[in-house]
Each structure stands twice: as C-alpha cells, then as structure tokens.
C-alpha positions in Angstrom: 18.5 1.7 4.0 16.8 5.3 3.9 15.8 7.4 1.2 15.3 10.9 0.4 13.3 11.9 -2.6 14.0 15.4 -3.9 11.6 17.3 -6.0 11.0 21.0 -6.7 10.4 23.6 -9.7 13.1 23.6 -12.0 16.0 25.8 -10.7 15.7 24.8 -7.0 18.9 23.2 -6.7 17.8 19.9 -6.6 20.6 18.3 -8.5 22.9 20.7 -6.1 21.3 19.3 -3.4 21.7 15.5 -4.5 25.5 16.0 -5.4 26.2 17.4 -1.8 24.4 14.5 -0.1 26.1 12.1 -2.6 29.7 13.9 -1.4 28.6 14.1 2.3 27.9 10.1 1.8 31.1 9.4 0.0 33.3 10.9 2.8 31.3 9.5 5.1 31.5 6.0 3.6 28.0 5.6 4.4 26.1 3.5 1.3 23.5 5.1 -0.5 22.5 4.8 -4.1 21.3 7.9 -6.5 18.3 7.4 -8.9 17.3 10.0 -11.5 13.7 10.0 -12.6 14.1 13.3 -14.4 13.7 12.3 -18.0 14.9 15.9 -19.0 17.9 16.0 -16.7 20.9 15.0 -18.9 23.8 16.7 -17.1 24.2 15.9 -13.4 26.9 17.1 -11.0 26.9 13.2 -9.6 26.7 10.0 -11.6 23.3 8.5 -10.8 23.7 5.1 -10.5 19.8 4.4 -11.9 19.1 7.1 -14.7 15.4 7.1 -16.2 17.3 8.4 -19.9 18.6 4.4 -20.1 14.8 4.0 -20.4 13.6 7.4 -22.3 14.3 11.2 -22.8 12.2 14.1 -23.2 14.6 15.0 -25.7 14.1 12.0 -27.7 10.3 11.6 -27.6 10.0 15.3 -29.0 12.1 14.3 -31.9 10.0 11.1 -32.0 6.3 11.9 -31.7 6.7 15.7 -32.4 5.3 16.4 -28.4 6.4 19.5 -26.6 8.2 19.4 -23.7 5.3 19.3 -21.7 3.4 16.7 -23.7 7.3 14.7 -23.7 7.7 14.6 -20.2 3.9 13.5 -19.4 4.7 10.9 -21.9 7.9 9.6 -20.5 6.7 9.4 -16.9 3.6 7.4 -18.4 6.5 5.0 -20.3 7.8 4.6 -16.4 4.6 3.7 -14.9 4.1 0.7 -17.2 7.7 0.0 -17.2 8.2 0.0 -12.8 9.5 -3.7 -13.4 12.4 -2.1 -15.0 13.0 0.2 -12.5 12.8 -2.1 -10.0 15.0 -4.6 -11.3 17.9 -2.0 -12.0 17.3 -1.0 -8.2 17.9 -4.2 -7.3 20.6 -5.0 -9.3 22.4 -2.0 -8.4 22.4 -2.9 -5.0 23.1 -6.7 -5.3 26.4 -5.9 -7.2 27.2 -2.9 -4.1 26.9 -5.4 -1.8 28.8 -8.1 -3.6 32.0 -5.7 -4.2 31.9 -4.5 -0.5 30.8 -7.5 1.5 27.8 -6.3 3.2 24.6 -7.7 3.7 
C-alpha cells in the first residue's frame, strides 16, 4: 500500500486535492484509505474513513479550556501524540474490515 501525505497553508486546496485522488481511486478501483488529521477540518468534500474530530476538535477544546485557535490546535495535535495507539488501531481496523468485505489480502 502507498501513501501520500498532503499538508499546506490553509487555502491550498488540500482537501481539493484529497477528494480528486479519492475519485481518481474510486474509478479506478484501486484501494486506498483517507485519514484526516486536521482537528479544525469539519467539512470535507470526501468522507475520511479515519477522522482525528472522533478523537478531538479545535472547536471543542476552545469551548473547553478557553484556548485560541492557535493554542486549540497545538493542544489537539499534543492529545494525538499521546493517543498514536488510537490512531493506529482505527488504521488498522479500517483496513482489516476493507479487506474482509472485498476478499483481498
């Protein structure tokens, strides 16, 4: 399986980006797997299939702690770096079940 990891300023089309690859790989019928680690990304073009905002949003640590949005995203990229087990474990389940429904190994 490969991977491509998308980052850039806010605005840079990322999330345009990931929904053409994801439509590109659908037609295709190639097997890929989306994962959003944007904790202030809450509408997407595509349906990730591992979204960091199970875990935590920016939107809800402001409301919570009183943080900026600065200060809210620092802290929610902190809450994934003690919680990689979790993101690791919904990666893995994720593609367990894909393989399952489609047969593949």
């Amino acid at each position: 399986m490969y991977g491509v990891l998308v980052i850039g300023a806010p605005g840079a089309g990322k999330s345009t980006f990931c929904a053409g690859l994801t439509d590109i790989f659908s037609q295709t019928e190639r097997p890929f797997l989306t994962v959003n680690l944007d904790p202030a990304n809450d509408t997407m073009a595509y349906p990730p299939d591992v979204n960091i905002t199970e875990l935590i949003t920016v939107n809800d640590v402001m409301d919570r702690l009183g943080l900026g949005p600065n200060g809210a995203l620092k802290y929610c990229i902190e809450t994934l770096g003690v919680n990689t087990d979790w993101l690791l474990q919904v990666i893995s389940l994720t593609i367990i079940s894909r393989v399952q429904v489609t047969g593949n190994s």
